[in-house]
C-alpha positions as CSV (number, residue, x, y, z in Angstrom):
1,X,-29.3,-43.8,-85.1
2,X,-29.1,-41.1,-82.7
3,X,-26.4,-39.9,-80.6
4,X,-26.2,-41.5,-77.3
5,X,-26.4,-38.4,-75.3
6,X,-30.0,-38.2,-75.7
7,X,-30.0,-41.8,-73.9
8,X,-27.9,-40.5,-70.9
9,X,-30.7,-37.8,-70.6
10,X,-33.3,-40.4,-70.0
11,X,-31.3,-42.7,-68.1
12,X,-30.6,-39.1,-65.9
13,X,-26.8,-40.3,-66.3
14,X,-23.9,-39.1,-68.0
15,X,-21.1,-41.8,-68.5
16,X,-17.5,-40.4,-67.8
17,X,-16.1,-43.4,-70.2
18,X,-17.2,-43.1,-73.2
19,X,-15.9,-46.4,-74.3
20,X,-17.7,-47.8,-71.8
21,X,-21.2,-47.3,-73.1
22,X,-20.3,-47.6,-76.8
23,X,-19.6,-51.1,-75.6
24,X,-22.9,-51.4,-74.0
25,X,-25.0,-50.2,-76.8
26,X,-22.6,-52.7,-79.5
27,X,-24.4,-55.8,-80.5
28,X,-21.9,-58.3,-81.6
29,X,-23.5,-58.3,-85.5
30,X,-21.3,-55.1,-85.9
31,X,-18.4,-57.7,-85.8
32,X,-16.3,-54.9,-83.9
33,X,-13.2,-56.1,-81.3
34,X,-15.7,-55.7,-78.1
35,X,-19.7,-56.4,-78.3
36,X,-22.4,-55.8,-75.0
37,X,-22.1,-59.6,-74.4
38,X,-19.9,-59.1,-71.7
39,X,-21.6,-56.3,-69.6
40,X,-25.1,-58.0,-70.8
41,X,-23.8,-60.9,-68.1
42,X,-22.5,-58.7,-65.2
43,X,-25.8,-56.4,-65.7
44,X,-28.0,-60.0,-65.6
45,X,-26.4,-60.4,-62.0
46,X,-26.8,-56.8,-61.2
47,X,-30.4,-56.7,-61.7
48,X,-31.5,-59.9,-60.1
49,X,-29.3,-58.3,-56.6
50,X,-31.0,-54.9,-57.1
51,X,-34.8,-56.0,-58.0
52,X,-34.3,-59.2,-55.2
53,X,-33.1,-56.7,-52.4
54,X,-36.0,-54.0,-53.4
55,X,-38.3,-57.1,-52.9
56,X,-36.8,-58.0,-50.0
57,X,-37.4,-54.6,-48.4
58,X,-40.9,-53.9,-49.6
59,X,-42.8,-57.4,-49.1
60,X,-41.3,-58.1,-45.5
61,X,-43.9,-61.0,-44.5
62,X,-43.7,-62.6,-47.8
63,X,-41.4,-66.4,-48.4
64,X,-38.6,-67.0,-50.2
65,X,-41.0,-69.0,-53.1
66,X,-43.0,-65.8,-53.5
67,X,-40.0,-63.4,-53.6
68,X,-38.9,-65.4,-56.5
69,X,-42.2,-65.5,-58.2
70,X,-42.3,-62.2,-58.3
71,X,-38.7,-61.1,-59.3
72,X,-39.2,-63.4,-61.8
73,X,-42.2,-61.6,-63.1
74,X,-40.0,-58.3,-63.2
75,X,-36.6,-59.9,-64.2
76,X,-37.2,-61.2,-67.6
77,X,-36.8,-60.5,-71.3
78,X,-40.3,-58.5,-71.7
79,X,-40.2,-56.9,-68.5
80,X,-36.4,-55.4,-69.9
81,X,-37.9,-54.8,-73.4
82,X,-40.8,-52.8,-71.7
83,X,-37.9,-50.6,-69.9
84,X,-36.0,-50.5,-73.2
85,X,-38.9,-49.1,-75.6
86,X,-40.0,-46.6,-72.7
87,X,-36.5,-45.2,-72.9
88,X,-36.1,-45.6,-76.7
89,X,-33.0,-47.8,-76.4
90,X,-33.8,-49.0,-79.7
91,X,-32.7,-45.8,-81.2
92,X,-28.7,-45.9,-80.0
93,X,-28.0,-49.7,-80.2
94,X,-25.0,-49.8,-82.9
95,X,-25.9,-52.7,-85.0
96,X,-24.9,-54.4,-88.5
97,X,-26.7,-53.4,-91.7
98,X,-27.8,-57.0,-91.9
99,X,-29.7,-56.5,-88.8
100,X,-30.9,-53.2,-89.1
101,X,-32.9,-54.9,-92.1
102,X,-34.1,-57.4,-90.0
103,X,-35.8,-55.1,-88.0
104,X,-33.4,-55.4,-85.0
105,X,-34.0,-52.3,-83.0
106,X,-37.1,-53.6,-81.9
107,X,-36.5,-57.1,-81.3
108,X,-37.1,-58.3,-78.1
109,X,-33.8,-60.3,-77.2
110,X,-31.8,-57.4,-78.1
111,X,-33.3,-54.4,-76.8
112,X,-33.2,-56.5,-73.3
113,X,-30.0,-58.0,-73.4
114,X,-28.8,-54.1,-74.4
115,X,-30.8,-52.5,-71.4
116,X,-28.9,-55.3,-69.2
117,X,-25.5,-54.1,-70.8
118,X,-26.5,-50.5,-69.7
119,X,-27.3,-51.2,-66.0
120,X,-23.7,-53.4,-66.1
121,X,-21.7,-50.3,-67.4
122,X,-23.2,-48.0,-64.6
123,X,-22.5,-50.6,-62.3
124,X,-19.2,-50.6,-63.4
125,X,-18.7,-46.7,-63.7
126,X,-20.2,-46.0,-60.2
127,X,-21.4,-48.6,-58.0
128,X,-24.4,-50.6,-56.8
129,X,-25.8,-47.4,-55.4
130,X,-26.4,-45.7,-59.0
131,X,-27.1,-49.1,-60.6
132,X,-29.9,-49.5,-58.2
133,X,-31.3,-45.8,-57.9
134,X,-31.3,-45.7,-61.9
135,X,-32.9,-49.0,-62.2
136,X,-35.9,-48.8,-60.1
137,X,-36.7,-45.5,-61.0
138,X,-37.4,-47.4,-64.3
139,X,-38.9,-50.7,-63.1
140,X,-41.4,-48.4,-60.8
141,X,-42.0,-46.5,-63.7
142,X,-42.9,-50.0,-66.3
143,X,-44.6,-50.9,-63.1
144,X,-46.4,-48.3,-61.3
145,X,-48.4,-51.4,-59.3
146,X,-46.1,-53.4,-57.7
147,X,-48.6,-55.6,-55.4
148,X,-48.4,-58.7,-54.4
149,X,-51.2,-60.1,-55.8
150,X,-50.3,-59.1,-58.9
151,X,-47.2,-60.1,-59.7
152,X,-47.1,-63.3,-57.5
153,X,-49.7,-64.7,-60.1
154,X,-49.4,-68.1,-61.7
155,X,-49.9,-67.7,-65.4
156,X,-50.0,-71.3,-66.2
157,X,-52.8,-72.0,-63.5
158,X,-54.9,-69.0,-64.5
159,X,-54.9,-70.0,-68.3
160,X,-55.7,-73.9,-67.3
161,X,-58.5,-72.4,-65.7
162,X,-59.0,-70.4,-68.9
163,X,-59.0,-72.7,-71.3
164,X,-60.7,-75.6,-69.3
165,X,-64.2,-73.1,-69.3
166,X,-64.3,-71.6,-72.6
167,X,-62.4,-74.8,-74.7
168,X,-63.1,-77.2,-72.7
169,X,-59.4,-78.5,-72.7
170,X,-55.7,-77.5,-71.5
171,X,-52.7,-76.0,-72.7
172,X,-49.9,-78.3,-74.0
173,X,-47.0,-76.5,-73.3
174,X,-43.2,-77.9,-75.8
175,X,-40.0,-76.6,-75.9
176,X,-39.1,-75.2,-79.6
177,X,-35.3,-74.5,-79.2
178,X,-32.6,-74.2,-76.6
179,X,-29.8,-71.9,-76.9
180,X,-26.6,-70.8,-75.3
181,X,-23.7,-72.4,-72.9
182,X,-24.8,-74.8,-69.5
183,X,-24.3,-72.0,-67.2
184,X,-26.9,-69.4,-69.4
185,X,-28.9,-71.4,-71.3
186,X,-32.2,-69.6,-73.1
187,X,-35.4,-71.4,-73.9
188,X,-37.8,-70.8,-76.2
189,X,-41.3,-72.5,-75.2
190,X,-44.6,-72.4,-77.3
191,X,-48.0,-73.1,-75.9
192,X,-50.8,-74.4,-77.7
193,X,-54.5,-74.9,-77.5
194,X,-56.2,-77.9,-80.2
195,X,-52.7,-78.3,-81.5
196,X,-52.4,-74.5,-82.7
197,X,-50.0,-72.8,-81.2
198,X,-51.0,-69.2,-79.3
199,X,-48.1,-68.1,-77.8
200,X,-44.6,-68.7,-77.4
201,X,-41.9,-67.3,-75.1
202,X,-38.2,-67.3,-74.0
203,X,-36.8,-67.6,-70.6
204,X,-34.0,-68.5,-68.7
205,X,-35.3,-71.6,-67.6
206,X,-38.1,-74.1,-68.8
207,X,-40.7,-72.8,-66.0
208,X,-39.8,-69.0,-66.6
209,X,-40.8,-69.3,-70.4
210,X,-43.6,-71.0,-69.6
211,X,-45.1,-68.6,-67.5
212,X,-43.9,-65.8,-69.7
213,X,-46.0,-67.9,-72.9
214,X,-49.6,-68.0,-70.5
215,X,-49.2,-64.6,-69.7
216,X,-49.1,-63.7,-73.8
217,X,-52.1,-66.3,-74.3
218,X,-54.1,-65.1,-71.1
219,X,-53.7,-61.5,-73.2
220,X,-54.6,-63.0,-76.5
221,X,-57.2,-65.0,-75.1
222,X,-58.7,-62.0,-73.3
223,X,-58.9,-59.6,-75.9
């Protein structure tokens, strides 16, 4: 694993508490008195202010149903894992043997949650202001077209229509496994076409995976 200094040079930022972003880049598997569980939550809330007030700014004609749309396409598990692998935060998260086996500095769940933790200890250390400047500098970066179009798309509609003209059939869409407390619950939601399954995807809520699992198929589909 490599020293987390070479992580504050990408992020541009140099943490005064050191504690601070040890705890950030600790997955709980390393069993240690504090994990990134914690500032995984605050930086959840963090990004959905920063990314919905950037939105807010740039599409000024746009509703409240397409704001969310969009954020939604930006705020997620693989648009966070996109941010993580562009800045390598695979390479500094402290985790257990166990998991290191398992090939755990590339999974998906954990890179996110871990680039969430980050953007909740700068938050911490020095304010929205930083939080935000740091973090769309990255987003803009995963995302160098942020149109409207774009982003707004529905997934599910757009493999329906997919599917119905080269299978002649559409999508069944099932939930495989919930996780987590009421108040942060995770789903895990697999799509299928002639009962195999061609995608599946977690979310923070039933129609967030969904989408999240079209747009994998669409790709899969497409290629």
């Amino acid at each position: 694993m490599s020293h987390y200094s070479d992580l504050e040079k990408r992020l541009c930022y140099t943490f005064g508490n050191e504690q601070l972003i040890v705890e950030a880049l600790t997955h709980k598997s390393c069993k240690k008195p504090y994990n990134n569980e914690r500032l995984e939550f605050l930086g959840d809330a963090v990004l959905d202010l920063i990314v919905g007030e950037y939105l807010f700014h740039k599409f000024k004609n746009s509703d409240e149903g397409i704001l969310s749309k969009i954020r939604a396409s930006l705020v997620n598990e693989s648009g966070f894992t996109l941010i993580a692998r562009t800045i390598n935060l695979g390479e500094y998260i402290y985790i257990s043997p166990a998991e290191e086996n398992n090939n755990g500095r590339d999974k998906p769940s954990l890179l996110s949650n871990a680039f969430e933790a980050i953007i909740g200890a700068i938050y911490l250390e020095s304010g929205i202001e930083k939080a935000r400047e740091i973090s769309i500098r990255l987003i803009e970066a995963c995302h160098p077209k942020i149109e409207l179009d774009a982003l707004s798309r529905d997934f599910k509609t757009a493999l329906q229509e997919l599917t119905q003209a080269t299978h002649g059939t559409t999508p069944l869409y099932e939930i495989i496994t919930t996780s987590g407390p009421d108040h942060k619950k995770e789903f895990v939601v697999g799509v299928s076409l002639h009962g195999e399954r061609i995608a599946t995807a977690k979310g923070k809520s039933k129609k967030s995976a969904e989408q999240q699992a079209a747009q994998i198929a669409l790709k899969e589909l497409n290629k």
